[in-house]
Backbone as JSON Lines, residues from 0, in Angstrom:
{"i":0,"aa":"X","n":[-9.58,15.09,6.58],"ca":[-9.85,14.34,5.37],"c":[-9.29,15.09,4.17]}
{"i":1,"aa":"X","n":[-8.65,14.17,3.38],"ca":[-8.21,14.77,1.71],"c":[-9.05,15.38,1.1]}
{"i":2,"aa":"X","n":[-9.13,16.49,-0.01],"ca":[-10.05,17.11,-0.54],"c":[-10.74,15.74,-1.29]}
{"i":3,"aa":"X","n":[-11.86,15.72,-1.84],"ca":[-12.39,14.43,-2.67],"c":[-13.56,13.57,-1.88]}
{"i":4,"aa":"X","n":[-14.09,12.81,-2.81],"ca":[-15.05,12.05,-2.04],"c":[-13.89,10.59,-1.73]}
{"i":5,"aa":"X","n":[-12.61,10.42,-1.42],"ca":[-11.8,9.16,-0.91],"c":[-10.91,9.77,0.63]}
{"i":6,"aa":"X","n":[-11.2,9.13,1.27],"ca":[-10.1,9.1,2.12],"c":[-8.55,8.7,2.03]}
{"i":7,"aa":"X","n":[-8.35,7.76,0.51],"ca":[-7.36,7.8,0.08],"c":[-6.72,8.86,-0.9]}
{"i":8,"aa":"X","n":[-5.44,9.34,-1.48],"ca":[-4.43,10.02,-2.43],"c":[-5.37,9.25,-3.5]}
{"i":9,"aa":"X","n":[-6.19,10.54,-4.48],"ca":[-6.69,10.28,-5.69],"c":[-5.4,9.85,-6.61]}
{"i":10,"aa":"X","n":[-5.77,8.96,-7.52],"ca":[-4.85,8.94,-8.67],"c":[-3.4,8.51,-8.67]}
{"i":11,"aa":"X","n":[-3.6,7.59,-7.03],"ca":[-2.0,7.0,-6.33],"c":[-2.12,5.81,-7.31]}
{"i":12,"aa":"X","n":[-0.46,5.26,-7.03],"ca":[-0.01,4.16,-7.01],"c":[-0.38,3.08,-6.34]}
{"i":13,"aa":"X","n":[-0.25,1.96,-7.15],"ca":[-0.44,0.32,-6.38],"c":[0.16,0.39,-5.03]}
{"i":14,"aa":"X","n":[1.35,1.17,-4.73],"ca":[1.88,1.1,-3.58],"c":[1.03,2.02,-2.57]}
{"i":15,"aa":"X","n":[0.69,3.16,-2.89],"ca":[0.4,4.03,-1.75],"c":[-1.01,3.45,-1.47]}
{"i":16,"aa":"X","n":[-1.71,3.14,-2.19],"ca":[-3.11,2.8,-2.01],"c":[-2.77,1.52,-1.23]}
{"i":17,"aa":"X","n":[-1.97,0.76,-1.09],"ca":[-1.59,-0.6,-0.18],"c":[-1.14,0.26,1.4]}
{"i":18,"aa":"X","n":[-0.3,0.79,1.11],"ca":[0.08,1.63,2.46],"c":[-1.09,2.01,3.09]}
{"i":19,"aa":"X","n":[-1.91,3.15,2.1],"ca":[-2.74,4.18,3.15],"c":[-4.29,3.03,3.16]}
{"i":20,"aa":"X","n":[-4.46,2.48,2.76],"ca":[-5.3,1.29,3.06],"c":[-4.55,0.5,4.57]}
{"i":21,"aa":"X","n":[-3.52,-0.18,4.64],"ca":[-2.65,-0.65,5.84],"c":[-3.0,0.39,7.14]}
{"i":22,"aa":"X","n":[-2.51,1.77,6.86],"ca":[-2.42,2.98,7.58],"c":[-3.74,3.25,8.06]}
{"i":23,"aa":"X","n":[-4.56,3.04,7.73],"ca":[-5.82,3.54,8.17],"c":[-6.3,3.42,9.5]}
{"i":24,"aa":"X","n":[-5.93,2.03,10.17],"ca":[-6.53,1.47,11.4],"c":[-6.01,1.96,12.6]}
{"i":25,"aa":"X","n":[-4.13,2.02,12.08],"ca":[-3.49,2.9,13.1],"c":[-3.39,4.12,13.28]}
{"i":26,"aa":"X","n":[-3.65,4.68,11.94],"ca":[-3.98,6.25,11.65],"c":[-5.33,6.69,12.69]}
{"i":27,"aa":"X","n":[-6.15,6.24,12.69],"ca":[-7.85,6.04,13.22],"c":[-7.41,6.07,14.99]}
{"i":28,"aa":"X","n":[-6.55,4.87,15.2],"ca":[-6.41,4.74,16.74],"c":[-5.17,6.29,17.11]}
{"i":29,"aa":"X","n":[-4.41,6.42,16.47],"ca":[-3.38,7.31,16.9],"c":[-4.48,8.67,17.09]}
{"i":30,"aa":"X","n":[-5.27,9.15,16.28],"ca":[-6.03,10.11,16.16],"c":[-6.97,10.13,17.31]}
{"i":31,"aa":"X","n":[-7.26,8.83,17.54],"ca":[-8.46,8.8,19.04],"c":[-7.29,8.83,20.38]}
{"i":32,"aa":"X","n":[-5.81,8.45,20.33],"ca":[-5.47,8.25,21.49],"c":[-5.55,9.24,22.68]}
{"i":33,"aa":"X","n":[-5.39,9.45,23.64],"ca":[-4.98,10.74,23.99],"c":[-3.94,11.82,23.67]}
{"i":34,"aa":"X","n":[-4.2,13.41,23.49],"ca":[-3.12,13.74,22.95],"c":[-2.27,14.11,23.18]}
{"i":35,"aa":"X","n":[-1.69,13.88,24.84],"ca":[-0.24,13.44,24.83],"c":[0.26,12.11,24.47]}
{"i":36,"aa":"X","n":[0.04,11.5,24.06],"ca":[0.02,10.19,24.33],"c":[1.29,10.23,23.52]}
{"i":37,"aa":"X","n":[1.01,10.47,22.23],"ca":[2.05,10.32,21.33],"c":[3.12,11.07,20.97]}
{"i":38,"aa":"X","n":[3.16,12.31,21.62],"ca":[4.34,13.32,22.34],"c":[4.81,12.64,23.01]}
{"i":39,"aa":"X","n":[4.45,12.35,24.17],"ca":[5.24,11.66,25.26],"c":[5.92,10.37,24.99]}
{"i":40,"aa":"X","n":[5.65,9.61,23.97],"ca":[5.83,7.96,23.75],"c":[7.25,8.63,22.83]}
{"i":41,"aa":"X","n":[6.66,9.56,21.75],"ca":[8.46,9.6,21.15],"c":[9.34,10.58,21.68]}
{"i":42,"aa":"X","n":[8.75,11.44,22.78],"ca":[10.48,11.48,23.63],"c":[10.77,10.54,24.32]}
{"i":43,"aa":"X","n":[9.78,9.71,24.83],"ca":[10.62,8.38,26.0],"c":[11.71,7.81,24.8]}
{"i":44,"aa":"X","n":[10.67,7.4,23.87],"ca":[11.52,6.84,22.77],"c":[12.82,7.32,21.9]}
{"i":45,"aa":"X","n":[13.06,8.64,21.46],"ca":[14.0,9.21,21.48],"c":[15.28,9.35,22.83]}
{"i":46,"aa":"X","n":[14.78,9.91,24.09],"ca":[15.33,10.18,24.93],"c":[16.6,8.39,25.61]}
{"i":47,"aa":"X","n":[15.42,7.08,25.06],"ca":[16.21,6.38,25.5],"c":[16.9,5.29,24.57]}
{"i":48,"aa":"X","n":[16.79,6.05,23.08],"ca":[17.55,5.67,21.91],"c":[18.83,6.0,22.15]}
{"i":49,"aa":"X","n":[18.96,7.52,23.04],"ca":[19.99,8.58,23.33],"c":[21.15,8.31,24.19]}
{"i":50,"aa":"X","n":[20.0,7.37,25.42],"ca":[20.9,7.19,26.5],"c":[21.31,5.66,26.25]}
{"i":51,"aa":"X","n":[20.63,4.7,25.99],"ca":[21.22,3.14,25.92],"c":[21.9,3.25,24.91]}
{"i":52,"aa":"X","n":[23.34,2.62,25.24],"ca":[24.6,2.12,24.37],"c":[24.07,1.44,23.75]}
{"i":53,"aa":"X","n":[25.02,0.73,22.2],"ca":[24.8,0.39,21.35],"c":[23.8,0.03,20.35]}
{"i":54,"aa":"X","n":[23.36,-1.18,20.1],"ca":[22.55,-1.88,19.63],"c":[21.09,-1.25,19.8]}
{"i":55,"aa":"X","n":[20.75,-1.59,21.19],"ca":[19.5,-1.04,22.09],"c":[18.95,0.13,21.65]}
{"i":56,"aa":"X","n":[20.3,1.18,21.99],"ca":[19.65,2.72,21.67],"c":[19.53,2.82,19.87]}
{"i":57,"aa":"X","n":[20.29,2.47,19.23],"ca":[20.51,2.41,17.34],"c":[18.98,2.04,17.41]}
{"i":58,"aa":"X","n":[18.48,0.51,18.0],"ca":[16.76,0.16,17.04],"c":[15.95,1.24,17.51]}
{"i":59,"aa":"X","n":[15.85,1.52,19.15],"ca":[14.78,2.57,18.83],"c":[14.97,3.89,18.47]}
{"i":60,"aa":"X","n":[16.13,4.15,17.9],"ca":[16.41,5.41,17.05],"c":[15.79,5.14,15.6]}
{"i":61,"aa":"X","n":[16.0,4.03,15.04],"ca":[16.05,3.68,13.82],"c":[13.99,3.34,13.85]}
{"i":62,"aa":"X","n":[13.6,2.74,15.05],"ca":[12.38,2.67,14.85],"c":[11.67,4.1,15.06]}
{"i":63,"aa":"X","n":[12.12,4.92,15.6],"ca":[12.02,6.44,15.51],"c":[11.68,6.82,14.32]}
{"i":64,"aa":"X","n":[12.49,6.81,13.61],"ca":[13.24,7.04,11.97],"c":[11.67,6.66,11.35]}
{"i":65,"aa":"X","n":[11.74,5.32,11.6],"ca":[10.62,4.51,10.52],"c":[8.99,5.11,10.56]}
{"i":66,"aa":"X","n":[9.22,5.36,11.94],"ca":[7.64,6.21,12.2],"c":[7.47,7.34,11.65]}
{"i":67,"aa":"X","n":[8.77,7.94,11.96],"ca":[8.28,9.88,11.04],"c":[8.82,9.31,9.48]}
{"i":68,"aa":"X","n":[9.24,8.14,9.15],"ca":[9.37,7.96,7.8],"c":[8.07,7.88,7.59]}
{"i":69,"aa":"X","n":[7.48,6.98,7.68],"ca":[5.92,6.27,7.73],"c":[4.82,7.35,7.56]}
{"i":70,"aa":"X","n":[4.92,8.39,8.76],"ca":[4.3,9.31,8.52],"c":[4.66,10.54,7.73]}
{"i":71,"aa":"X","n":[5.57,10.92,6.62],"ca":[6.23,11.39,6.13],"c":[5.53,10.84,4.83]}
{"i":72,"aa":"X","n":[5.47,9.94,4.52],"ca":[5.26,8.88,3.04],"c":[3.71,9.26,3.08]}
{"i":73,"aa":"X","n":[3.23,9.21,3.61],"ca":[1.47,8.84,3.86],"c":[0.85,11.06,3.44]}
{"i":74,"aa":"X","n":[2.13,11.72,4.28],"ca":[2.06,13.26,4.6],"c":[2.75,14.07,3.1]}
{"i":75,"aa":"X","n":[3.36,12.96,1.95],"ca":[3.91,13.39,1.07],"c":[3.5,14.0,0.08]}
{"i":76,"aa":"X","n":[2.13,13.56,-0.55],"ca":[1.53,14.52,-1.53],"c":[0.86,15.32,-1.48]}
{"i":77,"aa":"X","n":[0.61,15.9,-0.37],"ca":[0.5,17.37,0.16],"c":[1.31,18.55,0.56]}
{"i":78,"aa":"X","n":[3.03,17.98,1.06],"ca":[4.12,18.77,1.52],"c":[4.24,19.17,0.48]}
{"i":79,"aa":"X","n":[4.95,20.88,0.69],"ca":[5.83,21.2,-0.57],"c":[7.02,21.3,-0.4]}
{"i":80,"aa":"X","n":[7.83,21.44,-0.91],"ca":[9.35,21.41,-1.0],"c":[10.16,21.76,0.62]}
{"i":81,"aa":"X","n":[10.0,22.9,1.44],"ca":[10.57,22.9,2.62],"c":[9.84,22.05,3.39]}
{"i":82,"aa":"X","n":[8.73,21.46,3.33],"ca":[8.24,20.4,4.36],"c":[8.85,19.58,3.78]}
{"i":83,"aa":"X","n":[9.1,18.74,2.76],"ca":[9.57,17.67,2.67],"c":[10.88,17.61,2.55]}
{"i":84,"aa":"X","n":[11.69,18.9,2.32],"ca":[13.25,18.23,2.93],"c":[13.02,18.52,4.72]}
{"i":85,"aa":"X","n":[12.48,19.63,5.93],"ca":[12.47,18.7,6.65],"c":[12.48,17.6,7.5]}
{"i":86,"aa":"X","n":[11.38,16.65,6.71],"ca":[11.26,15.67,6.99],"c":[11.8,14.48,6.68]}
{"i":87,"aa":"X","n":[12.6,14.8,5.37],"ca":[13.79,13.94,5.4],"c":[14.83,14.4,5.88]}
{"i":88,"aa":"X","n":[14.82,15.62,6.77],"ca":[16.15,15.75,7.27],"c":[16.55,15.52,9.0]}
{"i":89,"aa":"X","n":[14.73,15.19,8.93],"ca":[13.85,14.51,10.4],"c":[14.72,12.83,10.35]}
{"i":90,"aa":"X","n":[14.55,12.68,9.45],"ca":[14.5,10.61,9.26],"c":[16.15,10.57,9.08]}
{"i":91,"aa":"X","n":[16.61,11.13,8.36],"ca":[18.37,10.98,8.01],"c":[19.21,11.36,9.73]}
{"i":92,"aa":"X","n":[18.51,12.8,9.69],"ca":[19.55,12.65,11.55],"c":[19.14,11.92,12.64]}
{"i":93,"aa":"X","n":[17.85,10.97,12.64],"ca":[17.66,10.06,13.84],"c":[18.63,8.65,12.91]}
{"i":94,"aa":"X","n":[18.24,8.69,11.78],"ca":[19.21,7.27,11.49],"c":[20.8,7.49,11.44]}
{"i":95,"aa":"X","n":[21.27,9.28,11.18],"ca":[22.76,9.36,11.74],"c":[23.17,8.94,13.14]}
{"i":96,"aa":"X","n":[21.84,9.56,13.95],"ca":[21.9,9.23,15.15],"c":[21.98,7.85,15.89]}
{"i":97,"aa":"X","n":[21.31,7.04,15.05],"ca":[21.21,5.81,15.23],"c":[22.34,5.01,14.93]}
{"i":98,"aa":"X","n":[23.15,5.31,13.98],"ca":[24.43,4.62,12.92],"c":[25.51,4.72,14.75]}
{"i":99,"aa":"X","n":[25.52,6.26,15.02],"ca":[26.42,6.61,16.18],"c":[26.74,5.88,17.04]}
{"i":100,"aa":"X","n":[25.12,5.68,17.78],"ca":[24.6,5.17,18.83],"c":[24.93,3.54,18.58]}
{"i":101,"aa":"X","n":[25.1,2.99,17.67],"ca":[25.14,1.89,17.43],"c":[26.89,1.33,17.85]}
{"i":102,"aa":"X","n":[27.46,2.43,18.19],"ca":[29.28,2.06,18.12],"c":[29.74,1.34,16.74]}
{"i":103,"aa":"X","n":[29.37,1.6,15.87],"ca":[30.32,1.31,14.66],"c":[31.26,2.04,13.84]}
{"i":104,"aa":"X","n":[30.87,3.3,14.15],"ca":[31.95,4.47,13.74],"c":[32.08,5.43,15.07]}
């Protein structure tokens, strides 16, 4: 829990308070799942972004991307400066990776 009596970012934006309100339910279940659960789900998921040609492997690279984006956004006003480049440097090389994987360049 955040320091404070909120489970939400004191003193956020219209946006983040929409997010981490959204975030909560899956935040709640990811936290109860088992804890490999979600190790194991994003190497399958990475590993077969990696191996399927085109199209196939690009979305679940790119849906890769969106998750550690997702959790990145929600993890942001607490990182300081080397966590948060990082983690955008987490989200930029699965979506380079993804651009690749996609056969367009």
């Amino acid at each position: 829990m955040p320091a404070g009596d909120s489970f939400y970012t004191p003193g956020a934006g219209r946006l983040r308070r929409e997010v981490e309100r959204r975030s909560a339910v899956p935040l709640v279940w990811l936290h109860n799942a088992p804890r490999l659960l979600l190790p194991a789900t994003m190497a399958v998921v990475l590993i077969a972004g990696l191996v399927l040609p085109g199209v196939a492997g690009a979305l679940l690279l790119a849906l890769l991307a969106a998750f550690f984006g997702w959790l990145a956004f929600l993890a942001w006003p607490r990182l300081r400066g080397g966590e948060r480049a990082m983690r955008v440097g987490v989200v930029a090389v699965l979506l380079v990776l993804g651009v690749l994987q996609s056969g367009l360049f």
